[in-house]
N, CA, C and O of each residue as an XYZ file, in Angstrom:
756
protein
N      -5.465    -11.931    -48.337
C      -6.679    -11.499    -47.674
C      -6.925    -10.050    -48.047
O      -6.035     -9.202    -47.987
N      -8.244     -9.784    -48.458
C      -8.505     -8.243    -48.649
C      -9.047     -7.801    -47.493
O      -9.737     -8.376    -46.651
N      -8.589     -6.575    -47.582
C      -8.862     -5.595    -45.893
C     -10.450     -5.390    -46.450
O     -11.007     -5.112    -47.512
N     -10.739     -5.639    -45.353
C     -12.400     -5.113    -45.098
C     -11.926     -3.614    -44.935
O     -10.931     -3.207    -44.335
N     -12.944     -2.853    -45.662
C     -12.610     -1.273    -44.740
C     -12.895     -0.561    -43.822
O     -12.315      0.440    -43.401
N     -13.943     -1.136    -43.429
C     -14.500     -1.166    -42.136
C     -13.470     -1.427    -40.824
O     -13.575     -0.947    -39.695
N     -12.611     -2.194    -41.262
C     -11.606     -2.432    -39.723
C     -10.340     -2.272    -40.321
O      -9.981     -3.040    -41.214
N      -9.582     -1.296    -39.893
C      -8.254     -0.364    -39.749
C      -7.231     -1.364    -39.912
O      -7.372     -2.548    -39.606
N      -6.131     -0.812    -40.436
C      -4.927     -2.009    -40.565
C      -4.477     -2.031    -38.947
O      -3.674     -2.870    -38.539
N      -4.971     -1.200    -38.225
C      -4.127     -1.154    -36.795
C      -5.151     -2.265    -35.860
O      -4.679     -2.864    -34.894
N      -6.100     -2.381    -36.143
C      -7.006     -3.407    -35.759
C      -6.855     -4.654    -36.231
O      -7.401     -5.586    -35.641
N      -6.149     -4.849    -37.282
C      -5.985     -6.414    -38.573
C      -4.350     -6.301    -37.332
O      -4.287     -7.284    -36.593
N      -3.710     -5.723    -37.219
C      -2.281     -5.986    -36.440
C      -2.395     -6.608    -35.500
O      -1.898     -7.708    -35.255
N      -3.440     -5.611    -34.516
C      -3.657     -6.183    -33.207
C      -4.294     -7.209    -33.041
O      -4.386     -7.490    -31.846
N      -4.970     -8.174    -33.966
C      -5.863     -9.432    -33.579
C      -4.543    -10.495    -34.225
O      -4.370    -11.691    -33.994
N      -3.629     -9.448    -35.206
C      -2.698    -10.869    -35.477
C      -1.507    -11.193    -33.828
O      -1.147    -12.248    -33.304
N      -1.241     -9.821    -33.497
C      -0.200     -9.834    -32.703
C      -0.978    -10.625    -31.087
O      -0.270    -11.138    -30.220
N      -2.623    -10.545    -30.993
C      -3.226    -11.529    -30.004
C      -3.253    -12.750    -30.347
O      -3.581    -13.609    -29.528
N      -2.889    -13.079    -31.710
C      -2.745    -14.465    -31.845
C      -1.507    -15.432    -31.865
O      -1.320    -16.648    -31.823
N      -0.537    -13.954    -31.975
C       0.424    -14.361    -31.865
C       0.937    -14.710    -30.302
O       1.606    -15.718    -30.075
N       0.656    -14.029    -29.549
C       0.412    -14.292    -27.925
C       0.020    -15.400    -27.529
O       0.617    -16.137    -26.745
N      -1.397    -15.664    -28.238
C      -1.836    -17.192    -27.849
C      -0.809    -18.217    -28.423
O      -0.700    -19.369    -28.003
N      -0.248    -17.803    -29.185
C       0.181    -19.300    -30.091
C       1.733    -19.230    -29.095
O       2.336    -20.245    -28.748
N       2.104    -18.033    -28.812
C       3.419    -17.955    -27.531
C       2.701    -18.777    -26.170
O       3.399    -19.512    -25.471
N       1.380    -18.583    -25.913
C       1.367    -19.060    -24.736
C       1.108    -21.024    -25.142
O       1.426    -21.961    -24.411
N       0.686    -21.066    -26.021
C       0.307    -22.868    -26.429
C       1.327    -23.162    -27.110
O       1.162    -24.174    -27.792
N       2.684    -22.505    -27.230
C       4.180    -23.400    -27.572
C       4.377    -23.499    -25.970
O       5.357    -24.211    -25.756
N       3.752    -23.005    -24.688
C       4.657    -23.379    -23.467
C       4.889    -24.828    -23.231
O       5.965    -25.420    -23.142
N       3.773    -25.251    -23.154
C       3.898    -27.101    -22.613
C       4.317    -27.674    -23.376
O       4.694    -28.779    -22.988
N       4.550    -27.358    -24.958
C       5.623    -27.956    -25.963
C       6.960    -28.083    -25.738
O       7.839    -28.937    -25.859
N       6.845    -27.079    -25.411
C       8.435    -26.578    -25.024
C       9.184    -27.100    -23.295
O      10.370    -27.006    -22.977
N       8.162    -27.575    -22.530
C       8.470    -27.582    -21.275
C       8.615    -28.754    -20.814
O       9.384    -29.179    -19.952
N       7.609    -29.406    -21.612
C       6.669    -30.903    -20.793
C       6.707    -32.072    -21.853
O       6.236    -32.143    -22.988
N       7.299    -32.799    -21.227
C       7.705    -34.546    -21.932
C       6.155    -34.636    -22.885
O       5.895    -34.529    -24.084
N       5.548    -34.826    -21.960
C       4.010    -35.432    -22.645
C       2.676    -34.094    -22.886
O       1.578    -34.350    -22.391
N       2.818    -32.976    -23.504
C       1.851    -31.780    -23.348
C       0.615    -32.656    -23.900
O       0.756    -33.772    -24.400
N      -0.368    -32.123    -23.770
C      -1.554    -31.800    -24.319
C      -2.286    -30.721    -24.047
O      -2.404    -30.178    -22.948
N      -2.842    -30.374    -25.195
C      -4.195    -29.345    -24.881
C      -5.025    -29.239    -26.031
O      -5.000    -30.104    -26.907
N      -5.876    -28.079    -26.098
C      -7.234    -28.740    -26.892
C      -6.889    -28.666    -27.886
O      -7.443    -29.540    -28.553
N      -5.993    -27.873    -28.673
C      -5.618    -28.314    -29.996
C      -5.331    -29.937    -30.561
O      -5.413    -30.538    -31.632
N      -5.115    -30.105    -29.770
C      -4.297    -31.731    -29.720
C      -5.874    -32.831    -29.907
O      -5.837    -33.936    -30.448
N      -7.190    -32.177    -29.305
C      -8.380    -32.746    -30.189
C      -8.048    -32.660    -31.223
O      -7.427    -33.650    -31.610
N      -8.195    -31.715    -32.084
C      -8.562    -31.558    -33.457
C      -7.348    -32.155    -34.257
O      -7.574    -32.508    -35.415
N      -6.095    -32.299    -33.751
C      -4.911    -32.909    -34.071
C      -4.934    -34.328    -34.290
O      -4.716    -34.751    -35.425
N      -5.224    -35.286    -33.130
C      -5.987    -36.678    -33.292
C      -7.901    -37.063    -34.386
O      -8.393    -38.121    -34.778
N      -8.322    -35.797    -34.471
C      -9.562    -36.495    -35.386
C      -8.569    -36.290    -36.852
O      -8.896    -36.939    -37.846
N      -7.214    -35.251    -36.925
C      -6.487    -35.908    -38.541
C      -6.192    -36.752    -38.246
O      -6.950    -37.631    -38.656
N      -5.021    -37.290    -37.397
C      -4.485    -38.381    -37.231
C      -5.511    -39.623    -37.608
O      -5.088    -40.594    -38.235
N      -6.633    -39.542    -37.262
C      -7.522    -40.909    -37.201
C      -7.860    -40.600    -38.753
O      -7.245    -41.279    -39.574
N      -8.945    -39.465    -39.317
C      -8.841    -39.526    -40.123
C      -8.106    -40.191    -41.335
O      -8.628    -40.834    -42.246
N      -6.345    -39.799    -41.090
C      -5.339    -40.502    -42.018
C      -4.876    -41.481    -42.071
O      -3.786    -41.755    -42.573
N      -5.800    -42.342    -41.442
C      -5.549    -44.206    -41.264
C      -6.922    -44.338    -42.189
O      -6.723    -45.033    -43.185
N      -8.367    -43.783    -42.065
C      -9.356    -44.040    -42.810
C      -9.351    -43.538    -44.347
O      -9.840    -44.008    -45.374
N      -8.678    -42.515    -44.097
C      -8.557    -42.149    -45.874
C      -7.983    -42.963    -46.404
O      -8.652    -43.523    -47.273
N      -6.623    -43.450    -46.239
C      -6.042    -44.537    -46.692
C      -6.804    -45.684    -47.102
O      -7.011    -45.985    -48.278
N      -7.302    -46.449    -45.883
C      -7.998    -47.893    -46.135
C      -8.423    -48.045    -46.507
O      -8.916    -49.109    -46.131
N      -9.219    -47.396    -48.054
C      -9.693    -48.157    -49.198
C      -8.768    -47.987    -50.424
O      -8.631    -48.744    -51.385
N      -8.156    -46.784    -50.150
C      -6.945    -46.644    -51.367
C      -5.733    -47.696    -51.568
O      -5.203    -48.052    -52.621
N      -5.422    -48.134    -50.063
C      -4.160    -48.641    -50.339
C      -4.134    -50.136    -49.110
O      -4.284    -50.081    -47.890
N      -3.950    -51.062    -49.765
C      -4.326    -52.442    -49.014
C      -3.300    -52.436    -48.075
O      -3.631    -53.315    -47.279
N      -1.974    -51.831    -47.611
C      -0.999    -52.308    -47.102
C      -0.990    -51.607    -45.294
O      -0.989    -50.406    -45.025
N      -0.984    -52.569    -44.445
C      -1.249    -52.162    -42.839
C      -0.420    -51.157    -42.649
O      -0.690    -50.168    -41.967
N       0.925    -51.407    -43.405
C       1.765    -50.385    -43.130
C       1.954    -49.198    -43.388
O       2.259    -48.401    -42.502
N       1.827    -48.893    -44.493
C       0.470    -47.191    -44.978
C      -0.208    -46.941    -44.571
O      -0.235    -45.743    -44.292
N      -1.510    -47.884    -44.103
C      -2.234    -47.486    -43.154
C      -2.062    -47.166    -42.014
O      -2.847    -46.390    -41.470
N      -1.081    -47.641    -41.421
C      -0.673    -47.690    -40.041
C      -0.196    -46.048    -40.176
O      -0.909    -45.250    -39.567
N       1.000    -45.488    -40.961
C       1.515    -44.575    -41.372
C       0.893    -43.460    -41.529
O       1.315    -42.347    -41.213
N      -0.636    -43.853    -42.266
C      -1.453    -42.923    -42.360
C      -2.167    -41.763    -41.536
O      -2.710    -40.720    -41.902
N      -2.001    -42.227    -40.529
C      -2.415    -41.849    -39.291
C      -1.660    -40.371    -39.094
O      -2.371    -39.376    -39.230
N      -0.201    -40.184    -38.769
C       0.682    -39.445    -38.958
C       0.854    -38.931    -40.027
O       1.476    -37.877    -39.899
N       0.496    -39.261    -41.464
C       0.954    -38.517    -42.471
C      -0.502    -37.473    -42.408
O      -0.508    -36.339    -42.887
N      -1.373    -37.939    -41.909
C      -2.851    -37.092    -41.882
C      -2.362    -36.082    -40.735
O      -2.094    -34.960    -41.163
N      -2.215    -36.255    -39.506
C      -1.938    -35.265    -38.561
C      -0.983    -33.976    -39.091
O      -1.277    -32.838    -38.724
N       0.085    -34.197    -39.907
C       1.179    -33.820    -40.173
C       1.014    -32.932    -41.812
O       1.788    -31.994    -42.000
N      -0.040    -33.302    -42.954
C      -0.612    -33.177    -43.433
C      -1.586    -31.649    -43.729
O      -1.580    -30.657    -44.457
N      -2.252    -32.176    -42.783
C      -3.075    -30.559    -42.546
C      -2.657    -29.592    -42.278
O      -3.013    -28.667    -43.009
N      -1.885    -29.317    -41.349
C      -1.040    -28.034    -40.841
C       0.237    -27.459    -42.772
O       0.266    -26.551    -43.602
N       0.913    -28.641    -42.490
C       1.733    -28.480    -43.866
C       0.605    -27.961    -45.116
O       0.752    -26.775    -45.411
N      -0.360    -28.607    -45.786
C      -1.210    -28.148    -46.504
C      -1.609    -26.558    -46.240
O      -1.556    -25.831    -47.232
N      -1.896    -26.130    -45.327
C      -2.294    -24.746    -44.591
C      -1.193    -23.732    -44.876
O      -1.378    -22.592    -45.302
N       0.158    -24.386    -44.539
C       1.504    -23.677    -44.228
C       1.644    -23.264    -46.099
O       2.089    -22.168    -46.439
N       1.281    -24.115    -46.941
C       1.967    -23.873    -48.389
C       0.895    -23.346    -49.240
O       1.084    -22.861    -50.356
N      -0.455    -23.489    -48.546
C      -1.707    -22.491    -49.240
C      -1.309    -21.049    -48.390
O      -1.858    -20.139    -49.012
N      -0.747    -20.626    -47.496
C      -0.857    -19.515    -46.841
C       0.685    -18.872    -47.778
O       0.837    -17.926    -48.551
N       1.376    -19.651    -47.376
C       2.834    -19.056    -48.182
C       2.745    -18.938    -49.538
O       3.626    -18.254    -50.060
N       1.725    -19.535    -50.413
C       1.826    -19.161    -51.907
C       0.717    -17.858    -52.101
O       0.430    -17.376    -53.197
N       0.270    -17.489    -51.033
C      -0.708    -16.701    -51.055
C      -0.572    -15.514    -50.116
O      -1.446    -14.832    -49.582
N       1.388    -15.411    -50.025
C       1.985    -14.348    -49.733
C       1.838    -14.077    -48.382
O       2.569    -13.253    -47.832
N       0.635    -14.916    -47.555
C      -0.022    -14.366    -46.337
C       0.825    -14.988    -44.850
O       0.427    -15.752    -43.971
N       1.807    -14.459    -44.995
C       3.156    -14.318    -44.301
C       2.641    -14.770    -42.860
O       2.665    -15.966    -42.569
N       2.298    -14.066    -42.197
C       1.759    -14.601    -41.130
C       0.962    -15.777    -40.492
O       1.200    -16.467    -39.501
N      -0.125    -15.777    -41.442
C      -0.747    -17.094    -41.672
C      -0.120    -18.318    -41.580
O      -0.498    -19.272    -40.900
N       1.159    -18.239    -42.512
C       2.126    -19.354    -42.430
C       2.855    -19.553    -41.556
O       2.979    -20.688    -41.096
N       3.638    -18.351    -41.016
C       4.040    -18.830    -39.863
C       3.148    -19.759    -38.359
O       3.505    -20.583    -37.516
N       2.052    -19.133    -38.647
C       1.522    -19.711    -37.266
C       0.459    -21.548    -37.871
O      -0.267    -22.238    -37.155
N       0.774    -21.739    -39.162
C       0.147    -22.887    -39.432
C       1.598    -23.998    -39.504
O       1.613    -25.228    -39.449
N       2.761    -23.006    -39.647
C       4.289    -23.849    -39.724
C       4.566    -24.168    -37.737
O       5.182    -25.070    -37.170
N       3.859    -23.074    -37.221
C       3.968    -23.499    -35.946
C       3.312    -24.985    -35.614
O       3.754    -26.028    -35.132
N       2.217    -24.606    -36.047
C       0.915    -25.197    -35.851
C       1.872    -27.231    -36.244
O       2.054    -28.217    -35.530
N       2.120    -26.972    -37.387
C       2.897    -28.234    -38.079
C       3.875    -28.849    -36.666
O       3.751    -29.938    -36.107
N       4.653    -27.961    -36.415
C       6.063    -28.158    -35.333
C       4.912    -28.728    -33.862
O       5.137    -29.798    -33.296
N       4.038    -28.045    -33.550
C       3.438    -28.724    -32.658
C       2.667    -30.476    -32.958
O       2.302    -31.342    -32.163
N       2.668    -30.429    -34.063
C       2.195    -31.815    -34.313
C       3.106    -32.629    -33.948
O       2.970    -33.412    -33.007
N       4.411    -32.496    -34.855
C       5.636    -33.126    -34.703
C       5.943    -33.598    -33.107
O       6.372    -34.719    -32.834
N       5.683    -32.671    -32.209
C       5.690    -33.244    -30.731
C       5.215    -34.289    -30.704
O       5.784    -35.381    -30.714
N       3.844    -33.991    -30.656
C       2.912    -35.173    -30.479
C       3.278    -36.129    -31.124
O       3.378    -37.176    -30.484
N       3.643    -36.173    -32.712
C       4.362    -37.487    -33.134
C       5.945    -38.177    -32.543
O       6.416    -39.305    -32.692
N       6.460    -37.005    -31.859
C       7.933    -37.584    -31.182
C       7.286    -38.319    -29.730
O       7.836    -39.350    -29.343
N       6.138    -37.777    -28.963
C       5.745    -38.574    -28.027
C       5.599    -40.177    -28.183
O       5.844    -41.179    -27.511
N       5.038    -39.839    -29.501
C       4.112    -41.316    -29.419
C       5.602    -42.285    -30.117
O       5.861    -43.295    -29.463
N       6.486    -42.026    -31.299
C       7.380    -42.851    -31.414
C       8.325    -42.975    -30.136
O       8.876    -44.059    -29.946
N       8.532    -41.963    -29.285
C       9.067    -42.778    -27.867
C       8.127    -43.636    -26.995
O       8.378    -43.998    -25.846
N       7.317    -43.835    -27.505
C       6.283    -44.496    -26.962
C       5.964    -46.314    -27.355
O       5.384    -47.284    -26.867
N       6.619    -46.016    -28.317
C       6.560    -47.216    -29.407
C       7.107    -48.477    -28.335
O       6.370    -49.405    -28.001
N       8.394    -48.341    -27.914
C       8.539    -50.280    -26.968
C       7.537    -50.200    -25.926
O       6.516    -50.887    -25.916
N       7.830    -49.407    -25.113
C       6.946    -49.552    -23.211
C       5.380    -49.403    -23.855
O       4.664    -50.404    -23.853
N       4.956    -48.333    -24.314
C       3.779    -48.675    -24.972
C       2.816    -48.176    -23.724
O       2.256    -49.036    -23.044
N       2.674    -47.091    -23.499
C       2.067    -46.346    -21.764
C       1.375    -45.318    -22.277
O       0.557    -44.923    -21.447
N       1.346    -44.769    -23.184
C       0.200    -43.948    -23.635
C      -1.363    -44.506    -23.952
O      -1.581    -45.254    -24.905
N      -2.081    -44.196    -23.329
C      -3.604    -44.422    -23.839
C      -3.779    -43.944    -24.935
O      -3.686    -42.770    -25.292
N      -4.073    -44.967    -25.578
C      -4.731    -44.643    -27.015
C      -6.271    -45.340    -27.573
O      -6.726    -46.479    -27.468
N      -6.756    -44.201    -28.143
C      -8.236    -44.701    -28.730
C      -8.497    -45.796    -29.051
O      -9.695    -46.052    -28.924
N      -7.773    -46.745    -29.496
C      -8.539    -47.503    -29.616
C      -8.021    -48.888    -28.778
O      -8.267    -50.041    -29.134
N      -7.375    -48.556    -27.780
C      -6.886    -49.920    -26.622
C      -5.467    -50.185    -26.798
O      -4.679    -49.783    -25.942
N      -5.130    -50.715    -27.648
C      -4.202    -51.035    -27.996
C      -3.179    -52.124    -26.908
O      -2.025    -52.025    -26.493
N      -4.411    -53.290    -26.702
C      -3.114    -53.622    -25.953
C      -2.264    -54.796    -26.787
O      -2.736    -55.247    -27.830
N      -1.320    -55.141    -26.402
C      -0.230    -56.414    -26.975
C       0.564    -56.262    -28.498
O       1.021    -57.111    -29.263
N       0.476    -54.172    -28.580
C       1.200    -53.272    -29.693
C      -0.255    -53.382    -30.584
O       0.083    -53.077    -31.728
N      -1.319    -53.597    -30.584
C      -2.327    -53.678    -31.569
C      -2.730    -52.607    -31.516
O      -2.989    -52.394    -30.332
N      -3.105    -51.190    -32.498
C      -3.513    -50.528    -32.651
C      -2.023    -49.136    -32.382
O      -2.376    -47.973    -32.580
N      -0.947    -49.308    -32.082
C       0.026    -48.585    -31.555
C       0.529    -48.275    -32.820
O       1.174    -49.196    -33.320
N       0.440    -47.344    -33.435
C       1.008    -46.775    -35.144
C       2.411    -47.257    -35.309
O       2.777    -47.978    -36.237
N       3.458    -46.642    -33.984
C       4.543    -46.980    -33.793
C       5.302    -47.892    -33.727
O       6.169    -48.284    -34.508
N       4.829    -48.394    -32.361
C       4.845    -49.947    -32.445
C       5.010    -51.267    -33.774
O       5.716    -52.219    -34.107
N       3.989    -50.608    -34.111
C       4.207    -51.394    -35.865
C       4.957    -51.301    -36.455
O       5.819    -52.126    -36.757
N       4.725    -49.621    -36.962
C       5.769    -49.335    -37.690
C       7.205    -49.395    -37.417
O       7.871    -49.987    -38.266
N       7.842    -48.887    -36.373
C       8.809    -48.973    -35.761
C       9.395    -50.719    -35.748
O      10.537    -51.021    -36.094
N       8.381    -51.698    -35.290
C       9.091    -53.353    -35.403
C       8.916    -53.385    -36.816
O       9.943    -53.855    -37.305
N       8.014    -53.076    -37.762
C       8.160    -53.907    -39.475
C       9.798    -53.081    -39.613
O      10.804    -53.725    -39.912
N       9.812    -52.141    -39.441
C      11.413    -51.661    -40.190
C      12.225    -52.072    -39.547
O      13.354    -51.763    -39.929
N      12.139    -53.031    -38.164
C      13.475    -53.190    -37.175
C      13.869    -52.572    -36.353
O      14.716    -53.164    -35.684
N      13.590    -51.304    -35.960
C      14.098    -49.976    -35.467
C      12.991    -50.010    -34.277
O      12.539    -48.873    -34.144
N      12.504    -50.765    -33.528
C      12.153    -50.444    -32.448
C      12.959    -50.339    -30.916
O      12.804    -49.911    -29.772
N      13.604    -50.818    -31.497
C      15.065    -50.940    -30.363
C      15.537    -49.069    -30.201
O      16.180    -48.561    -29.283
N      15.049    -48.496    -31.226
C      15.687    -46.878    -31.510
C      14.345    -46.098    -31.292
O      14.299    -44.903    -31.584
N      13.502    -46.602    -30.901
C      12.228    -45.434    -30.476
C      12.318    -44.610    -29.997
O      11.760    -43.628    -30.485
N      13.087    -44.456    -28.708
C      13.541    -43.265    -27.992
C      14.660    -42.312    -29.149
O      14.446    -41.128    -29.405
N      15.555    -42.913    -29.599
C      16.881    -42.065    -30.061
C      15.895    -41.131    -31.510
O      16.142    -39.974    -31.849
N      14.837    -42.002    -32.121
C      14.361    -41.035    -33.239
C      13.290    -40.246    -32.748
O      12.929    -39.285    -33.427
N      12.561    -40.572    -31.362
C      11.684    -39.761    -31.007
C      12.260    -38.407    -30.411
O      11.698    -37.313    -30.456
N      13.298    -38.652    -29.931
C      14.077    -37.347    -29.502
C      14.590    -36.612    -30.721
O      14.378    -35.403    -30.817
N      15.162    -37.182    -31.530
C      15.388    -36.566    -32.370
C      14.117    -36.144    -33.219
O      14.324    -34.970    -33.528
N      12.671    -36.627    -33.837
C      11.945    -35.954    -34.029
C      11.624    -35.033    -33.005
O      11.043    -34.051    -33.467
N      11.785    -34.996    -31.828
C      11.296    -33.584    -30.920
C      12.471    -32.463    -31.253
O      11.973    -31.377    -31.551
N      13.370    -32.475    -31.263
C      13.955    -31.571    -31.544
C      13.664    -30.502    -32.821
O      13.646    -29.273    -32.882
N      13.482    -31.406    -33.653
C      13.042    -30.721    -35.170
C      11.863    -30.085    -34.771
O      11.716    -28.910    -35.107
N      10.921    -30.691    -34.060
C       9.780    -30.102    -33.814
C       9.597    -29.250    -33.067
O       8.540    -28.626    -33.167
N      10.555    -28.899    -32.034
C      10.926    -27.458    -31.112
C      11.378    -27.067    -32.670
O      10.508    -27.052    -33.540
N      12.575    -26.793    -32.953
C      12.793    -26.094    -34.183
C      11.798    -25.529    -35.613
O      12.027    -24.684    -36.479
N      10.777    -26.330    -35.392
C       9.629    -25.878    -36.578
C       8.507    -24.841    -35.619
O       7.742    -23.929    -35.932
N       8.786    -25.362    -34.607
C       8.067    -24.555    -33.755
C       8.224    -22.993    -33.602
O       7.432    -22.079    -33.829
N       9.858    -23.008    -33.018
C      10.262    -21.902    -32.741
C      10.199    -20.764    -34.227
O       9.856    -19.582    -34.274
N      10.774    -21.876    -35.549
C      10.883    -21.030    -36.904
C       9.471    -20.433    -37.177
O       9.584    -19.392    -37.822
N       7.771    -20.850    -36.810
C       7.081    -20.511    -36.801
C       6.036    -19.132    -35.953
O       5.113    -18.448    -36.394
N       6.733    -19.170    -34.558
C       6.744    -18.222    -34.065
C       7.598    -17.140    -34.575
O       7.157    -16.039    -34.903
N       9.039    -17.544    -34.642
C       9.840    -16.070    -35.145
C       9.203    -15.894    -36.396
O       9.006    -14.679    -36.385
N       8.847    -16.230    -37.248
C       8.107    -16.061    -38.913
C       7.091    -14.883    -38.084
O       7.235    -13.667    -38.206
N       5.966    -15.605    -37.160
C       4.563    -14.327    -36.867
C       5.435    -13.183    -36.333
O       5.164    -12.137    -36.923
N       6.493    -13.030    -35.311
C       7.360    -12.074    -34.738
C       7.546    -10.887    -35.655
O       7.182     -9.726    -35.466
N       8.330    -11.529    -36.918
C       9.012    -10.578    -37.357
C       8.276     -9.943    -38.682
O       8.583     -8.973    -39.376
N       6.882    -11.129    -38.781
C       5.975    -10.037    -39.495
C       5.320     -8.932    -38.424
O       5.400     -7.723    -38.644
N       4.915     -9.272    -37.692
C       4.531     -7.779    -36.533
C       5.337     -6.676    -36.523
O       5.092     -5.471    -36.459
N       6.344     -7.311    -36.598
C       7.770     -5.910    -36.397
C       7.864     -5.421    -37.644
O       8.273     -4.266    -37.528
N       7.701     -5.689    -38.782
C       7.731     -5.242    -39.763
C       6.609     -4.550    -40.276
O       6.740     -3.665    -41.121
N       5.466     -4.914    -39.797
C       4.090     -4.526    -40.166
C       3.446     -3.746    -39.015
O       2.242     -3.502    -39.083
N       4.214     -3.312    -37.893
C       3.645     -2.195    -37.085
C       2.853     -1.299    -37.848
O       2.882     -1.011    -39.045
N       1.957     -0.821    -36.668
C       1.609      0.577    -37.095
C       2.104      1.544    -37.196
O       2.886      1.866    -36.301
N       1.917      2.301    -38.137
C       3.412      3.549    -37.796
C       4.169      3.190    -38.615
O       4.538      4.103    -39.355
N       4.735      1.871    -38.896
C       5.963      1.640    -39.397
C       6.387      1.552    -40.962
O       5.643      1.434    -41.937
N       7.107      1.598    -40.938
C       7.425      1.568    -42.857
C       7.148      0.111    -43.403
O       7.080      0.039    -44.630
N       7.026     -0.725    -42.897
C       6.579     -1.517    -43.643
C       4.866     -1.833    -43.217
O       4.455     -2.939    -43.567
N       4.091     -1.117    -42.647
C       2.859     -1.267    -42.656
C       2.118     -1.211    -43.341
O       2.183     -0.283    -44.147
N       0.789     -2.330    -43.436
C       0.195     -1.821    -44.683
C      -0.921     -0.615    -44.484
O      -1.034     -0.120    -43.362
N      -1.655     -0.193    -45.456
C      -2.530      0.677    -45.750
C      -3.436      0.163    -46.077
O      -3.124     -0.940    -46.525
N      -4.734      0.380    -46.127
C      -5.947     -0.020    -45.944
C      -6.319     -0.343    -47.320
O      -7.527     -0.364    -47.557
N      -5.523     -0.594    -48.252
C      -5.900     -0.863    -49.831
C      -4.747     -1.908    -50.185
O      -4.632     -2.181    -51.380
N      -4.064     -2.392    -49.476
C      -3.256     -3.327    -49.481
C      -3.238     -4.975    -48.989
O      -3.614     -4.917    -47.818
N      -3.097     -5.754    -49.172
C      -3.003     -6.947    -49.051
C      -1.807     -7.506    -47.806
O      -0.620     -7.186    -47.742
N      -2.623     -8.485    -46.833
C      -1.608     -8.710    -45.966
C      -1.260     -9.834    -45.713
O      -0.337    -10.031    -44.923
């Protein structure tokens, strides 16, 4: 990103370090609560849906499609995370690697979700029809293990979480104002 010169590197700090705040306060219910949501989690489900429709003309198989769904949610954030990191923009990545780790929740919800099947979902889903998991989880056999891999995807996903916050952290601390590693108004951040 090139500094506008119009707005001070101490002004480019402080709107990163308010975002970094927000993104501390929207890891809380990740971090706290079996089932979070919040409004991110819109824009999280139009990928998810999205990545069942991109698929379905490319690839005939329910089970890709089914898949698709999650590889789209999961997708965007990652895409974001490796355009921001090849483009040095340190911060950026951290909070789109956050951004990723919060998906991952939402995908550990829904594979514990996969036998009992108690989440409302868009499109009804009753008798496992329309349940990503559900599917997927019985075509491989492994629905009997919904809970043991959904926990274990939550964990990773606290962990991508947390690695994404400390990533924005310790660019702030490094990029204070004042500080030796701050930039200057002709520099790239």
């Amino acid at each position: 990103m090139h500094d506008d010169p119009l707005v001070s590197p101490t002004m480019r700090w402080g709107v990163r370090a308010a975002a970094f705040m927000g993104a501390c306060l929207l890891a809380w219910p990740y971090l706290t609560h079996a089932q979070p949501w919040t409004l991110l989690d819109y824009a999280n489900l139009a990928f998810h849906e999205a990545g069942h429709y991109i698929l379905m003309p490319f690839v005939p198989s329910p089970f890709i499609v089914s898949l698709g769904g999650t590889l789209g949610q999961l997708f965007v954030p990652a895409a974001f995370t490796v355009y921001f990191a090849l483009r040095r923009e340190i911060f950026a990545a951290g909070f789109t690697f956050f951004w990723l780790g919060q998906n991952l929740v939402n995908v550990s919800v829904y594979m514990r979700d996969a036998k009992v099947m108690l989440l409302p979902l868009l499109g009804g889903g009753e008798d496992g029809e329309g349940h990503d998991w559900n599917f997927l989880f019985g075509r491989m056999g492994l629905l009997h293990e919904s809970v043991r891999i959904g926990d274990n995807t939550r964990v990773i996903a606290t962990l991508v979480m947390l690695a994404g916050l400390a990533v924005m952290a310790m660019w702030l601390v490094q990029n204070r104002p004042g500080g030796q590693g701050s930039p200057t108004a002709d520099e790239e951040m």
